[in-house]
C-alpha positions as CSV (number, residue, x, y, z in Angstrom):
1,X,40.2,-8.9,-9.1
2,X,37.4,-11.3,-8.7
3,X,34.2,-10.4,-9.1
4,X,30.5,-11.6,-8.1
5,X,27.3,-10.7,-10.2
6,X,23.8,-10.0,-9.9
7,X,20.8,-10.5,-11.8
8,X,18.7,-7.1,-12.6
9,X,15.5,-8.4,-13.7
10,X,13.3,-6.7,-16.4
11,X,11.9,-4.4,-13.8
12,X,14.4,-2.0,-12.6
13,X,14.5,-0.2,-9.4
14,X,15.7,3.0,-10.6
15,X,16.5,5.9,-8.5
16,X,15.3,9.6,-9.7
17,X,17.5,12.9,-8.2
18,X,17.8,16.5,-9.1
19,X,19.0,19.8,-8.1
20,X,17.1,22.4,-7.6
21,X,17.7,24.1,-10.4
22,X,17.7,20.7,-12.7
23,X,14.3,19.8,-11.3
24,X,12.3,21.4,-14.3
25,X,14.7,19.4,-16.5
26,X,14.5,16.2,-14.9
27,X,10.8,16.3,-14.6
28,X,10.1,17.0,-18.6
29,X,12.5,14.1,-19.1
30,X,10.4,11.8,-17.0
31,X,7.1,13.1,-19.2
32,X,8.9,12.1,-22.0
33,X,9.8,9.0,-20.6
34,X,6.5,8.0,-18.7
35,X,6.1,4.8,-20.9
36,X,9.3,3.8,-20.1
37,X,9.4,4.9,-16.4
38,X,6.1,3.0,-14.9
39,X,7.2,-0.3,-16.1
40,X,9.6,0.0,-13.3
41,X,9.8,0.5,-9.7
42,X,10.8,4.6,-9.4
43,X,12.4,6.2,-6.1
44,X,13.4,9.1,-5.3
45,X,14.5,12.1,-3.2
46,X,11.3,14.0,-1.4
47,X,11.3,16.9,-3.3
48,X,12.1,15.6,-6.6
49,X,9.7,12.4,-5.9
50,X,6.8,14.7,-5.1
51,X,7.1,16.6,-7.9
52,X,7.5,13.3,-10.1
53,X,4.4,12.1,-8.5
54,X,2.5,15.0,-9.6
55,X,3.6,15.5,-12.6
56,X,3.1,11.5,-13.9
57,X,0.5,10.6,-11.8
58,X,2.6,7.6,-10.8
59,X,3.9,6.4,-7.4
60,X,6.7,7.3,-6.4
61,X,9.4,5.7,-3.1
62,X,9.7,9.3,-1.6
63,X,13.2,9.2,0.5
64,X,14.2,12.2,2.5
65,X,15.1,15.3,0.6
66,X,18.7,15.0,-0.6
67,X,20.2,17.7,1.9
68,X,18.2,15.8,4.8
69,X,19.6,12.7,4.0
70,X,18.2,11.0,1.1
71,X,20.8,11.2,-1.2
72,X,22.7,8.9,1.5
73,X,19.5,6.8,2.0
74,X,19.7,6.0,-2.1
75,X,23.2,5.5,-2.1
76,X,22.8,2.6,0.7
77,X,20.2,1.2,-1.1
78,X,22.9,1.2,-4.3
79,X,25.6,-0.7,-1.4
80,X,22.4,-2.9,-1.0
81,X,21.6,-3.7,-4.0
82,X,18.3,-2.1,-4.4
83,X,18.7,0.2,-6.7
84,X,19.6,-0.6,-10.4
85,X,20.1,2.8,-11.9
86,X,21.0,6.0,-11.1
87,X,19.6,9.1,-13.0
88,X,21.0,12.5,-11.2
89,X,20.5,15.9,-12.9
90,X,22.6,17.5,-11.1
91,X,24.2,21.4,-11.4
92,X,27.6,21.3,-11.8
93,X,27.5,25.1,-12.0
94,X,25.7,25.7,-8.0
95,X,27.7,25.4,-5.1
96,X,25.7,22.0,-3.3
97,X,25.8,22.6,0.8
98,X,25.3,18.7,0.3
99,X,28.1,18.2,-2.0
100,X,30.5,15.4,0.1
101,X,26.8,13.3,-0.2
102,X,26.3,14.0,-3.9
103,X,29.9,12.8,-4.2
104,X,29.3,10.1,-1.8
105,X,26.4,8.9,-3.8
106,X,28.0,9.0,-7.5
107,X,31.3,7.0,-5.7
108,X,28.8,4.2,-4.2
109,X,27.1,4.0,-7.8
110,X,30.9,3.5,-9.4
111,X,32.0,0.9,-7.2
112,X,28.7,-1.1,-7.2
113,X,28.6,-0.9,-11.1
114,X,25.1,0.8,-11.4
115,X,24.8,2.6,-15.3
116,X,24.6,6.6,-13.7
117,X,23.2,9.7,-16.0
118,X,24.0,12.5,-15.3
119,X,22.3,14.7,-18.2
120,X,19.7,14.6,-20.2
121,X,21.8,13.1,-23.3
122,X,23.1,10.1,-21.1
123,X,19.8,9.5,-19.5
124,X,18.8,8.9,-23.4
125,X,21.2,6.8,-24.3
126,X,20.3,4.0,-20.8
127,X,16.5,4.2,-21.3
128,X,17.2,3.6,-25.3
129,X,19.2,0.2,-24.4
130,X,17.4,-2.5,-25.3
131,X,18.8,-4.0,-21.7
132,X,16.5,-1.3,-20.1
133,X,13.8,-4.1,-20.6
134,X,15.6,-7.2,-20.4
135,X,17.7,-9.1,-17.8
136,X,21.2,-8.1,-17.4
137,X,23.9,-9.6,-14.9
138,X,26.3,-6.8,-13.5
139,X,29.4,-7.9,-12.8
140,X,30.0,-6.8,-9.3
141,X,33.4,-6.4,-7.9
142,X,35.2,-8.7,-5.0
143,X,35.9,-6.4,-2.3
144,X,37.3,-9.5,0.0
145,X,41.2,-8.6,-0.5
146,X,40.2,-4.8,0.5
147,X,37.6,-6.2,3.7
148,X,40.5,-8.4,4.7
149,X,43.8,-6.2,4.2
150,X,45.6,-5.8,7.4
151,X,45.4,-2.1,9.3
């Protein structure tokens, strides 16, 4: 398969989602993280950007809340190319009324090639890359053959 890339610059657009029940988690990773986080352009669902605004003092691209829509609204911004990285805390033990989005939104990241966390540990590990502050070209898949197969 051919593929295409795409420059990220040094300044990321990086989207911010939580559960409910992850919120707390999410939000004492972004504390930690401040430094890191406002050298970058931050969006995120309405809940979990208000909270991130409040907590940081930082602003914030508040979408819709995740159930409402805005975990669709960041993944077309991903199918875009307007998002960079994904960070989702998300509770793999809580039955989501939203779950085909949430799935929707973690495919869309896949096949654009975003880096996703999805815990605390892996959220780590991409804001301790030295590429978090550097350019980077992602490869991004040809999807011509699959656009142009016959029906």
């Amino acid at each position: 398969m051919k593929s295409d890339s795409q420059k990220f610059s040094k300044k990321k657009s990086i989207a911010l989602v939580a559960h409910d029940h992850m919120k707390k988690n999410l939000l004492e990773w972004a504390e930690f993280n401040k430094g890191n986080l406002v050298r970058h352009r931050i969006y995120a669902t309405g809940t979990t950007g208000k909270l991130l605004e409040d907590r940081l003092d930082i602003y914030v691209h508040k979408l819709q809340s995740g159930p409402l829509g805005g975990d669709q609204q960041i993944g077309a911004k991903i199918s875009e190319g307007e998002i960079d990285v994904l960070i989702f805390f998300w509770d793999p033990l809580a039955a989501q009324p939203h779950d085909p989005d949430v799935k929707a939104l973690l495919r869309l990241a896949v096949v654009w090639n975003i880096p996703i966390a999805m815990n605390r540990a892996s959220a780590d590990f991409i804001f301790s890359s030295g590429l978090m502050d550097s350019e980077y070209e992602r490869q991004i898949p040809d999807f011509n053959l699959y656009l142009n197969r016959e029906l």
